[in-house]
C-alpha positions as a Markdown table, in Angstrom:
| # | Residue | x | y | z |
|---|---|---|---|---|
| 1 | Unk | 15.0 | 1.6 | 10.9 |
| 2 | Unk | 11.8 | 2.0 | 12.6 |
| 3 | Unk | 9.4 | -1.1 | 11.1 |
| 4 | Unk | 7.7 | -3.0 | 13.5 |
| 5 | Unk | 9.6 | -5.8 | 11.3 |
| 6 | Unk | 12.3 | -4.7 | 8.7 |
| 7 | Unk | 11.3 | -5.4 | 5.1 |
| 8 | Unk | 13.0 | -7.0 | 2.0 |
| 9 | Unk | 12.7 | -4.3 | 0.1 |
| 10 | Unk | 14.2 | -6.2 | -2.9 |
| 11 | Unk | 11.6 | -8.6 | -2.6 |
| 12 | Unk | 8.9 | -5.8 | -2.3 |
| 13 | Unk | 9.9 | -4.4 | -6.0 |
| 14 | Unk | 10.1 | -8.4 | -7.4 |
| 15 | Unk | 6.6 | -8.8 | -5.7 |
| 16 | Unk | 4.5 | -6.1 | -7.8 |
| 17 | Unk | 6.4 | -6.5 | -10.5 |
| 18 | Unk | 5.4 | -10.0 | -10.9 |
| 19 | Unk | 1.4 | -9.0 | -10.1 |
| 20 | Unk | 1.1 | -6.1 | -12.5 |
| 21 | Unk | -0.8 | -8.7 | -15.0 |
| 22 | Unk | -3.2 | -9.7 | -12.6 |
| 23 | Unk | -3.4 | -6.8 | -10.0 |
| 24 | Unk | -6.4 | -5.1 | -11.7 |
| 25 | Unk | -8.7 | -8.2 | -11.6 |
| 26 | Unk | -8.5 | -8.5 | -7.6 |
| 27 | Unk | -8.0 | -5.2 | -6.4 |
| 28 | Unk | -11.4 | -4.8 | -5.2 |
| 29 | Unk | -10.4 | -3.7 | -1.7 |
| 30 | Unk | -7.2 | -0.9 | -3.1 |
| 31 | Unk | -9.8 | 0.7 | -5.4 |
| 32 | Unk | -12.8 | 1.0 | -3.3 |
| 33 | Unk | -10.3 | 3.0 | -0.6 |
| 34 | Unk | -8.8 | 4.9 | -3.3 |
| 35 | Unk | -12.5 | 6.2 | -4.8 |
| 36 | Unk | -13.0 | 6.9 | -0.6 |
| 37 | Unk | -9.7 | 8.6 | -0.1 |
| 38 | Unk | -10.4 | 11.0 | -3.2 |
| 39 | Unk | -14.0 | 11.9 | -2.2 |
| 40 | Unk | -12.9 | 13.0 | 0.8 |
| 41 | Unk | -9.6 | 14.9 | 0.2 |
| 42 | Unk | -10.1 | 16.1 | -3.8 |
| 43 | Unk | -7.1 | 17.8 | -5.1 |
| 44 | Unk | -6.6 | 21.6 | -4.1 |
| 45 | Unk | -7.1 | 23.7 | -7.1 |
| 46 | Unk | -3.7 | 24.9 | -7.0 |
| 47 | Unk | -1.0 | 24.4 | -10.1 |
| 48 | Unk | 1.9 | 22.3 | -9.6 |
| 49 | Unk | 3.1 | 18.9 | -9.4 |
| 50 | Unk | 0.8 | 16.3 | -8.0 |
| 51 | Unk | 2.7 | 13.2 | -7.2 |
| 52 | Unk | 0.9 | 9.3 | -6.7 |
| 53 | Unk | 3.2 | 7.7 | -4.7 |
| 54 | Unk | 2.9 | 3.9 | -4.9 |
| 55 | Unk | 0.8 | 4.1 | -8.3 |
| 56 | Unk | 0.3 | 0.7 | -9.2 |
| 57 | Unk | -1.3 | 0.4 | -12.1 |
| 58 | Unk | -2.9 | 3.4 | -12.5 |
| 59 | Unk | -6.5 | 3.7 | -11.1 |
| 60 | Unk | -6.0 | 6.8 | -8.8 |
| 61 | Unk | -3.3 | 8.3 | -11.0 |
| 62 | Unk | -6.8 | 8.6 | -13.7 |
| 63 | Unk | -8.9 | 9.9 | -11.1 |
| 64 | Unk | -6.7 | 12.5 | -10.1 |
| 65 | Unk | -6.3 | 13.6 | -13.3 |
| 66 | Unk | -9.5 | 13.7 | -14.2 |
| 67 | Unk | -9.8 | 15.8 | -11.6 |
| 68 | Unk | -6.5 | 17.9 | -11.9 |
| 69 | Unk | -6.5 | 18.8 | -15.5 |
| 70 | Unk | -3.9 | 21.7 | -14.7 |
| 71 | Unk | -1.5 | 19.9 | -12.7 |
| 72 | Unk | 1.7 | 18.4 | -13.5 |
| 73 | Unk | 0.5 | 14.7 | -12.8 |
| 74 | Unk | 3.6 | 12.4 | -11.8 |
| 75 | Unk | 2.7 | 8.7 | -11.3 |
| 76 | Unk | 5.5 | 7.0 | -9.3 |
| 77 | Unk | 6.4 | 3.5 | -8.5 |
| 78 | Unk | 9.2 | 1.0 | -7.0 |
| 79 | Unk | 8.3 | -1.7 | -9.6 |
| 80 | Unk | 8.8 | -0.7 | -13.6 |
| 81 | Unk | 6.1 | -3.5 | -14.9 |
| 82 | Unk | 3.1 | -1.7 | -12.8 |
| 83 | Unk | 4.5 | 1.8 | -14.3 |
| 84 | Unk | 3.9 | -0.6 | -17.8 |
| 85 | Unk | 0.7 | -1.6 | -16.9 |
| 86 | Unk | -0.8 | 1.8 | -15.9 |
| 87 | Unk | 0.4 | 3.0 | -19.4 |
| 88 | Unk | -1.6 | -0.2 | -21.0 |
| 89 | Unk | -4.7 | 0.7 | -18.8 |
| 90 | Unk | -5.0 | 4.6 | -19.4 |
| 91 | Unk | -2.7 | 4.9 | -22.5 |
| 92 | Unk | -4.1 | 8.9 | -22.6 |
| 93 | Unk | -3.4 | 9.9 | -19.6 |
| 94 | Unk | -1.7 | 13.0 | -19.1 |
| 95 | Unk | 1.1 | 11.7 | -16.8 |
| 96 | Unk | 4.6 | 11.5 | -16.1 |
| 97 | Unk | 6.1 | 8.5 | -15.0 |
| 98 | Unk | 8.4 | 7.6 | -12.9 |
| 99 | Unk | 10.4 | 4.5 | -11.6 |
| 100 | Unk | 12.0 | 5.6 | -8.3 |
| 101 | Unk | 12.2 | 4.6 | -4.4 |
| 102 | Unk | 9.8 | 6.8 | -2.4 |
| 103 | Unk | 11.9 | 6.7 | -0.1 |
| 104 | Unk | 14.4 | 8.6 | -1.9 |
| 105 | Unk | 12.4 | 11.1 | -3.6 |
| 106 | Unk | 14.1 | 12.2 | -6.9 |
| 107 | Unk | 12.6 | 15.8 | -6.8 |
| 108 | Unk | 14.2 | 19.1 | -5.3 |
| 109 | Unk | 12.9 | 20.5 | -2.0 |
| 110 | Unk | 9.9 | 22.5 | -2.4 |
| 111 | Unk | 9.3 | 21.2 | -5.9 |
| 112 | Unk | 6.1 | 19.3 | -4.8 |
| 113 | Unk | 2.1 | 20.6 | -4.3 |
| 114 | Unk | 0.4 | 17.5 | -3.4 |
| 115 | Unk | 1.3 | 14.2 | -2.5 |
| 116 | Unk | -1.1 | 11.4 | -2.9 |
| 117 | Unk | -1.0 | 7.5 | -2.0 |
| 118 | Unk | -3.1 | 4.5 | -1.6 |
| 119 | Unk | -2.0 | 1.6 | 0.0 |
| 120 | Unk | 2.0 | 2.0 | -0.4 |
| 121 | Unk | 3.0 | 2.9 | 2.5 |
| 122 | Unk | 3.3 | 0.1 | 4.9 |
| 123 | Unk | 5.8 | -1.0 | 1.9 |
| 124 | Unk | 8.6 | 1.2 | 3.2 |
| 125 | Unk | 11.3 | 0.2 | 5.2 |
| 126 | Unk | 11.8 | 3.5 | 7.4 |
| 127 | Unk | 8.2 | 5.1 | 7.3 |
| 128 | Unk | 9.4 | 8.5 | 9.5 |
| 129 | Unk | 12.3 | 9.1 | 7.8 |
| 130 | Unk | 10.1 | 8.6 | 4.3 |
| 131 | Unk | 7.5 | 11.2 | 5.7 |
| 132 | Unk | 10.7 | 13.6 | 6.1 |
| 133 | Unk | 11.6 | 13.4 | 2.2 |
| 134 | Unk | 7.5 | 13.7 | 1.6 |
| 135 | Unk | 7.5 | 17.2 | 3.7 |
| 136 | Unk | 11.1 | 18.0 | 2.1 |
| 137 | Unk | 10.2 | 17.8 | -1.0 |
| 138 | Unk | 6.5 | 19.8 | -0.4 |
| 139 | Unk | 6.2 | 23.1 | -0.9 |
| 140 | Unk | 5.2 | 25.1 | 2.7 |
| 141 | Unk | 1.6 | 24.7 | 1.7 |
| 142 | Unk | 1.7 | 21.3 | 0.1 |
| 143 | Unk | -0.2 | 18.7 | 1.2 |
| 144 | Unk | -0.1 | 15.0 | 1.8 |
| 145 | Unk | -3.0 | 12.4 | 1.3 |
| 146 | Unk | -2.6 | 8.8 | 2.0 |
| 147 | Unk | -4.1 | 5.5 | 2.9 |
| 148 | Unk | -2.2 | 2.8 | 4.6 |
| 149 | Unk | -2.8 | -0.9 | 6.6 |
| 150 | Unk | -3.0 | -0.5 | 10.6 |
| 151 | Unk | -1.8 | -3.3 | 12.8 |
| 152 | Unk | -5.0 | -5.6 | 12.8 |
| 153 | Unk | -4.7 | -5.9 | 9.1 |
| 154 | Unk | -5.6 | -9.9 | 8.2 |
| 155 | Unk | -5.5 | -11.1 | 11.8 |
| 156 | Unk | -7.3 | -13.5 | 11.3 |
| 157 | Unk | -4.5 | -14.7 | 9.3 |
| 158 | Unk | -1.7 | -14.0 | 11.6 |
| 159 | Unk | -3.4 | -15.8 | 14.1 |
| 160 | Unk | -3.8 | -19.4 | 12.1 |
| 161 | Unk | -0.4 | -18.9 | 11.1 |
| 162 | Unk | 0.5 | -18.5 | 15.1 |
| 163 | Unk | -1.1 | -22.1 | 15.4 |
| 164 | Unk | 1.3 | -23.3 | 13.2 |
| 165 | Unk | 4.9 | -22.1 | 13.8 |
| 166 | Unk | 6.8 | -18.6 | 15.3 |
| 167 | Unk | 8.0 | -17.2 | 12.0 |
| 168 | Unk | 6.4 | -13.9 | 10.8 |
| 169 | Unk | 4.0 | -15.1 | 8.4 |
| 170 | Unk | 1.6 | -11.3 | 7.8 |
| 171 | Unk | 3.6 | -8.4 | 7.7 |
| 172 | Unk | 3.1 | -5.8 | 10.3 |
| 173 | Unk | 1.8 | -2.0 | 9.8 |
| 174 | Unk | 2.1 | 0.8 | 12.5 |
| 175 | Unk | -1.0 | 2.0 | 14.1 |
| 176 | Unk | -2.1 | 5.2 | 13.7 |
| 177 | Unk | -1.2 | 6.8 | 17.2 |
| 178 | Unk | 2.1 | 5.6 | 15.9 |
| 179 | Unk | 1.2 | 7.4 | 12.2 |
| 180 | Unk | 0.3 | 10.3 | 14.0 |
| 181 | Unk | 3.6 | 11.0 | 15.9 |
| 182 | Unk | 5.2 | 10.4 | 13.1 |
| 183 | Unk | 4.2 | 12.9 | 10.8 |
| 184 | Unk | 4.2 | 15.5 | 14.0 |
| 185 | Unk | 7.7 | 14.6 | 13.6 |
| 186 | Unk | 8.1 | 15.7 | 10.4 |
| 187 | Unk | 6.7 | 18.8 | 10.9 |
| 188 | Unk | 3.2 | 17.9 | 9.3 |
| 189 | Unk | 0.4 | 20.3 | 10.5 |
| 190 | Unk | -3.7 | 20.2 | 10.5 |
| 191 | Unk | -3.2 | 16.5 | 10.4 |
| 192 | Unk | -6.7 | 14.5 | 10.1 |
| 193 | Unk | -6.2 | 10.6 | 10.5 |
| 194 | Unk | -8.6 | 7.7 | 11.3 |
| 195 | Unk | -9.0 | 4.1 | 11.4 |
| 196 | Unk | -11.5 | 2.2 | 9.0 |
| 197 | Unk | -11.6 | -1.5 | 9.5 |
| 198 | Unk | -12.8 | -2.9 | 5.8 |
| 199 | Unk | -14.1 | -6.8 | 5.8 |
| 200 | Unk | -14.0 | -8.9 | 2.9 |
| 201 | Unk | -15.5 | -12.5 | 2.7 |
| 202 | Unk | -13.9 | -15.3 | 0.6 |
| 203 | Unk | -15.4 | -18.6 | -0.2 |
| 204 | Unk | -12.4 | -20.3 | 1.1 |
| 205 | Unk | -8.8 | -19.7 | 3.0 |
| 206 | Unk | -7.1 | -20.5 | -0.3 |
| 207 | Unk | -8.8 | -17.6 | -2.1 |
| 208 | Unk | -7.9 | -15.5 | 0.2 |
| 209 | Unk | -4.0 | -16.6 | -0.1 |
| 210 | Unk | -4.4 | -16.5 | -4.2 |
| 211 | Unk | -5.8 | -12.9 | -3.9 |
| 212 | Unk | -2.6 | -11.8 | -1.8 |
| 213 | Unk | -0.5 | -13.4 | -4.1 |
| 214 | Unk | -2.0 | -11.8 | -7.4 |
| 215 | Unk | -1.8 | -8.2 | -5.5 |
| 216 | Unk | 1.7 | -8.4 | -5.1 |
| 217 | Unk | 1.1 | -8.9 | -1.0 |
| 218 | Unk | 3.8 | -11.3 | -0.3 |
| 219 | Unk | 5.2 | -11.5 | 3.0 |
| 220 | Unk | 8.5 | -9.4 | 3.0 |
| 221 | Unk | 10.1 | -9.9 | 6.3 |
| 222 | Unk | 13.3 | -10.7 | 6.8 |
| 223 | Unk | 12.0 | -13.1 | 9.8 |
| 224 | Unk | 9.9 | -15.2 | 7.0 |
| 225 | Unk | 10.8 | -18.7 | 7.0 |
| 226 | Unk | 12.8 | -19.6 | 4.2 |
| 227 | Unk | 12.2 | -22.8 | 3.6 |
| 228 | Unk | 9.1 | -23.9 | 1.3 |
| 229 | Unk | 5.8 | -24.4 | 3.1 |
| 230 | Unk | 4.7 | -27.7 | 3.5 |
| 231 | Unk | 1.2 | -28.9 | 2.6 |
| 232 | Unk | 1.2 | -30.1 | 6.3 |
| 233 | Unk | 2.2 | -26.8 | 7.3 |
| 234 | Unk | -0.7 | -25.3 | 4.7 |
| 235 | Unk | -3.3 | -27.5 | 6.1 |
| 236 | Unk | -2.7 | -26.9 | 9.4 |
| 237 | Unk | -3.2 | -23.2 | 9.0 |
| 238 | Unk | -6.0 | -23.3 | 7.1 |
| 239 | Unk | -7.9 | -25.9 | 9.7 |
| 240 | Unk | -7.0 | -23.1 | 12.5 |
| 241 | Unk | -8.5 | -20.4 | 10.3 |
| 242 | Unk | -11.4 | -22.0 | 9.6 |
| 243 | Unk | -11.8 | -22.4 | 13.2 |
| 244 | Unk | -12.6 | -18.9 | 13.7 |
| 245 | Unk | -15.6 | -19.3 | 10.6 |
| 246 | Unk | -19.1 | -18.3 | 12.0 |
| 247 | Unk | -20.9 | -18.7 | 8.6 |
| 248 | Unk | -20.5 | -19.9 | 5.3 |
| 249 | Unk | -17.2 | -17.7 | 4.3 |
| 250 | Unk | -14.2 | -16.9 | 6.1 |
| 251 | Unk | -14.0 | -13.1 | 6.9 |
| 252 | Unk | -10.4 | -11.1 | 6.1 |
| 253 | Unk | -10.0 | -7.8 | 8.0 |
């Protein structure tokens, strides 16, 4: 296993499952990267099966096939109530879905065009060996698109949390030197990767925590404390994190 801090993958699937009613009304940040990712890398005009890895409910699985009409759209997730809700959202949507592990693609070798996903990634417990089944299963002029978090995701937030206590509070993403060697590894070719640091402000540290917990964006380490978080514990964190507040909001990265 090659995370920088194995996952609960269990607890991944019971996390988005449980946010699938309330994902769509604080996904600001997931949509504005998935309109950014499809700008820049539209579908190839090629037929065949265009995969969304990591669909959620639904938002780039209706872009793409708006702009896909003659592909064989599959919209794929770990947890069956965001599948539900992406039906509920777009109920005409010319899609197939799918409830499976992407880590364990359920499709033959070759069988795959294009592989698309936004934000899903740093959700795997073994990201190499899940960027082998990705080139397995593409065809040998398939291609893969895909957005994921980089190390300095909410630092801010590690760091209060550092103040606090030495569990693994923010889970941690490769970086993309890391992203890079990876997918050599897997025999990707003409790769094209960059790092894009996104800020959003909040009024306050606790809409910032309710956000993460209505996208799903639990912390799923196994090194998490176990125990309930105190409200001394809470306040503490949120007094060093408003430490690092120039102005009026507090600033997540």
């Amino acid at each position: 296993m090659t995370t920088l801090a194995s996952l609960d993958k269990a607890k991944v699937r019971r996390s988005f499952g449980a946010a699938a009613l309330s994902y769509d009304g604080l996904a600001e940040l997931q949509r504005r990267v998935a309109l950014e990712l499809l700008n820049r890398f539209p579908p190839l005009e090629e037929d065949g099966v265009l995969l969304d890895v990591g669909c959620g409910t639904g938002f780039l699985s209706k872009r793409l096939a708006g702009r896909a009409a003659s592909h064989l759209l599959v919209a794929l997730d770990l947890a069956l109530p965001m599948l539900q809700a992406s039906r509920r959202n777009y109920p005409g949507m010319a899609a197939h879905y799918l409830c499976a592990d992407a880590e364990r693609l359920p499709f033959a070798a070759q069988s795959v065009s294009q592989i698309y996903s936004n934000l899903a990634l740093q959700w795997m417990q073994d990201l190499p060996a899940t960027l082998d089944e990705f080139r397995r299963a593409l065809g040998p002029k398939g291609r893969l698109v895909f957005a994921t978090f980089g190390p300095a995701t909410l630092h801010e937030l590690k760091s209060a949390w550092a103040a606090v206590d030495s569990y693994t509070h923010v889970n941690s993403f490769h970086d993309i030197a890391a992203i890079r060697r990876f997918l050599r590894a897997a025999e990707f070719r003409n790769i094209c990767a960059e790092s894009v640091i996104y800020q959003t402000g909040y009024p306050s540290v606790q809409d910032l925590m309710r956000e993460l917990k209505g996208i799903g964006a639990h912390n799923v380490n196994h090194g998490r404390n176990r125990k309930l978080t105190t409200r001394t514990q809470l306040q503490r964190m949120i007094a060093s994190y408003q430490k690092q507040v120039q102005g009026a909001e507090i600033i997540a990265s």
